[in-house]
N, C-alpha and C positions, 0 to 999 in steps of 0.2 A: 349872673344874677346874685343879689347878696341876699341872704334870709336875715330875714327880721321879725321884729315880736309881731309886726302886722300882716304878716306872709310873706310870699315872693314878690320881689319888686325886679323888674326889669331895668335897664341902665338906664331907661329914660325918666326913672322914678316913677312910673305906672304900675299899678299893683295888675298880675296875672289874669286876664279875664276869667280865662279856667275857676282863678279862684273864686271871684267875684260870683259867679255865677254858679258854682257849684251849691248844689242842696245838701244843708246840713243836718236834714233830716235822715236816720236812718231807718231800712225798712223792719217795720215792727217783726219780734219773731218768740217764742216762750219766754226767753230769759226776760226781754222787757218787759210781759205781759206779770210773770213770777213776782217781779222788783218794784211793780206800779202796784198791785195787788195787795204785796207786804206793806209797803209803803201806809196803804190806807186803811189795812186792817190795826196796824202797830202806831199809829201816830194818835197823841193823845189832845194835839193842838195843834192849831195851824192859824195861819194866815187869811180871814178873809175880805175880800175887794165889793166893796158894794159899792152903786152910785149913787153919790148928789145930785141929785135934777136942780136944786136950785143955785149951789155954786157951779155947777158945771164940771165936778172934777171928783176924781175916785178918793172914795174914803176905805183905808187899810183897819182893821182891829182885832185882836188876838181870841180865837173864841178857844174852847175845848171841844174835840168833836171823838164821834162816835160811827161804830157803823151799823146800818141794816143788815140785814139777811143775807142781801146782793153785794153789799160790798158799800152801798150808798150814804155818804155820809150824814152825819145827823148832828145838830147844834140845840143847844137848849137857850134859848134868849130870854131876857128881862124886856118891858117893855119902855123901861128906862133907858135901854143902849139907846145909838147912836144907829147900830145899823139894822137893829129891830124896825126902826121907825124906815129905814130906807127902803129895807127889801121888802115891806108891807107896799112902799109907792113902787117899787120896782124889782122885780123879783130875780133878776139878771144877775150873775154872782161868779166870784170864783175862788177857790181855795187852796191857798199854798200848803203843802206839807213835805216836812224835810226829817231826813236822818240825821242826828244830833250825832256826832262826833269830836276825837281830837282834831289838831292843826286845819288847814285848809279849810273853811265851809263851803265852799265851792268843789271839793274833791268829793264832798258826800252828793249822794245819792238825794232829788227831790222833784215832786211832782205838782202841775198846776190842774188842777179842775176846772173846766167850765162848765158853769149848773144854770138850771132855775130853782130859788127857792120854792117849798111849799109847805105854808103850815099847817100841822096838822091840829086836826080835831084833839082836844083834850080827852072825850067821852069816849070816842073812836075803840073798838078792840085793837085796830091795828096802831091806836097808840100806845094801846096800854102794854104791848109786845115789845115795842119800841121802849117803854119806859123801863122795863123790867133789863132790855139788853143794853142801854146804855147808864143805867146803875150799874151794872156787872163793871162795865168797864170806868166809870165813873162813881164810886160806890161813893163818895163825898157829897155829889148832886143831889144825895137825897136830904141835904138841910134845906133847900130850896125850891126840889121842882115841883112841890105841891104847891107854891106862892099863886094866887091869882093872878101874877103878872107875867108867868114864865109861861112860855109856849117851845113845845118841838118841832124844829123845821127838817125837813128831806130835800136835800141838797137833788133835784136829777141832774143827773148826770148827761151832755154834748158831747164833748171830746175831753181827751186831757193832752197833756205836755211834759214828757217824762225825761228828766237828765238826769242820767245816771253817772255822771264824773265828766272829766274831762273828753269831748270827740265824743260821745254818748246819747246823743239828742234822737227823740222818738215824737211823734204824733199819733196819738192810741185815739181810737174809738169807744164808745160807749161800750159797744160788745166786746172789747179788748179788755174794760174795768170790770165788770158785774159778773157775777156768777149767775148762767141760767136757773132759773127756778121753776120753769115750765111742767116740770116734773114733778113741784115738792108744793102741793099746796096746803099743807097744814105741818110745811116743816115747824112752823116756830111752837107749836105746842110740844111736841116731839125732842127739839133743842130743849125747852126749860124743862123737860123731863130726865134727857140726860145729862146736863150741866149739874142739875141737883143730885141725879146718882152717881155721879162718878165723884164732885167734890163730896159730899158725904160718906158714901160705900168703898171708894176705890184712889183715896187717896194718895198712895202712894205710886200706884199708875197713873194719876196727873205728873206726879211729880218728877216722873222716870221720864215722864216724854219731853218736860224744858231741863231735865241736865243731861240725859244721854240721848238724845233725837237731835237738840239743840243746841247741847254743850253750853247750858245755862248755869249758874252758880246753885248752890243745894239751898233750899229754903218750902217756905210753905205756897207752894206755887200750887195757882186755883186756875178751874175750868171757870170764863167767864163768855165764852162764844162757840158756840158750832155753825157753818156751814156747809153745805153741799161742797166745799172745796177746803175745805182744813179746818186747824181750831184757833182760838184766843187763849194764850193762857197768862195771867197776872202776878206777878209778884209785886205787892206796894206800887210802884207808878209806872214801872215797867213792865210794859207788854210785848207777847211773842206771838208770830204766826209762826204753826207748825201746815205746811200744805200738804195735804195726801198725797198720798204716790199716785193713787187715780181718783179723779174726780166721783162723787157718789150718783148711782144710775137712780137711784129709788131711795127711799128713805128705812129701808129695811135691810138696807147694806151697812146703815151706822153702825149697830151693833157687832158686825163681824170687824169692823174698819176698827173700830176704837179696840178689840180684842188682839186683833195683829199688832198694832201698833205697844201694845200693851209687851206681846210675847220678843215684838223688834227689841225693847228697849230693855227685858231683859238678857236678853242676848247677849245686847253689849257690855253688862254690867261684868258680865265673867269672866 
């Protein structure tokens, strides 16, 4: 047999049924689940696909997204776009998001979403939660998202599609992206409590946790997200997820959670 960039070919010039037929999916397991998770908390744009019903064919456009509580991502549209106007007739959607790197784009790490759009209420408290957590990470958004014309969409989330580099390929579940929240129902009041005392009060403990937890460069790096499963933290356009060591049982564990981590990252400074 001669190997080739296409696989194995047999002498009669047929490619290996073996191959042909093998699934190139592999079976989901933490690490993907780790890497799809970073992926959508740390990405500050992405790719999304919506459809044309009247050409008949997928429209791409670059939005900037954000995340919920869960992990879910969130867009702020004009009703001037292109795909504002689409996902209003069809709500069907999906969004690229990739890890920006040197050489190869294809050796980095990127994920596809499939969603339905859904926009929310403006008045909503649970938009105005949403509004407050994707300034955090968007803190520029706020020249615009009070325009009558902008609305916030919530991406839900079906499946995604995760390659992580080369021979990498996963097909994750809904349960495989979101963080349960079954547990936490007034995290988000809770979040903007501690995101404000820690970037105010405890400065320097944000800052310990993206250069010695993350081995991030030294700068004035902000708390701009909490969940039930790690933090967001900002430097200028660059975002970090730090993941807990354990996932949080209650919302009364934050506090002890952000203190260890506090005492870990003095640790290492010694």
């Amino acid at each position: 047999m001669q190997n080739t960039a296409g696989g194995l070919e047999s002498r009669s010039g047929l490619r290996d049924e073996s191959t042909m037929t093998k699934d190139p999916m592999l079976p989901v397991d933490d690490e993907a689940r780790l890497l799809a998770k970073r992926l959508m908390r740390t990405a500050r744009s992405g790719a999304l696909a919506t459809y044309d019903g009247a050409a008949g064919l997928p429209f791409a456009s670059l939005v900037q997204v954000g995340t919920d509580l869960d992990g879910s991502p969130l867009i702020l549209t004009s009703e001037l776009s292109a795909h504002t106007r689409l996902l209003a007739a069809d709500p069907r959607c999906s969004v690229l998001l990739s890890a920006i790197g040197k050489g190869d784009p294809l050796a980095h790490p990127r994920l596809t979403l499939l969603a339905e759009a859904e926009r929310l209420e403006r008045d909503a408290p649970r938009t105005q939660h949403i509004r407050r957590r994707y300034l955090a990470q968007h803190p520029k958004a706020a020249l615009y998202v009070d325009f009558p014309d902008f609305s916030f969409w919530r991406l839900n989330l079906t499946w995604g599609s995760l390659n992580g580099g080369f021979g990498r390929a996963y097909r994750l579940e809904r349960t495989d992206l979101l963080a349960d929240l079954s547990a936490f129902p007034d995290f988000y009041e809770g979040e903007a409590g501690a995101v404000e005392h820690m970037n105010t009060d405890h400065r320097e403990a944000v800052g310990l946790y993206a250069t010695k937890l993350l081995g991030a460069q030294e700068g004035a790096w902000r708390l701009v997200g909490i969940d039930p499963e790690g933090l967001q933290l900002a430097l200028g356009d660059e975002i970090l997820r730090l993941t807990f060591p354990k996932a949080l049982e209650n919302v009364g564990d934050l506090r002890r959670m952000l203190v260890d981590l506090a005492q870990q990252a003095r640790g290492t400074s010694a």
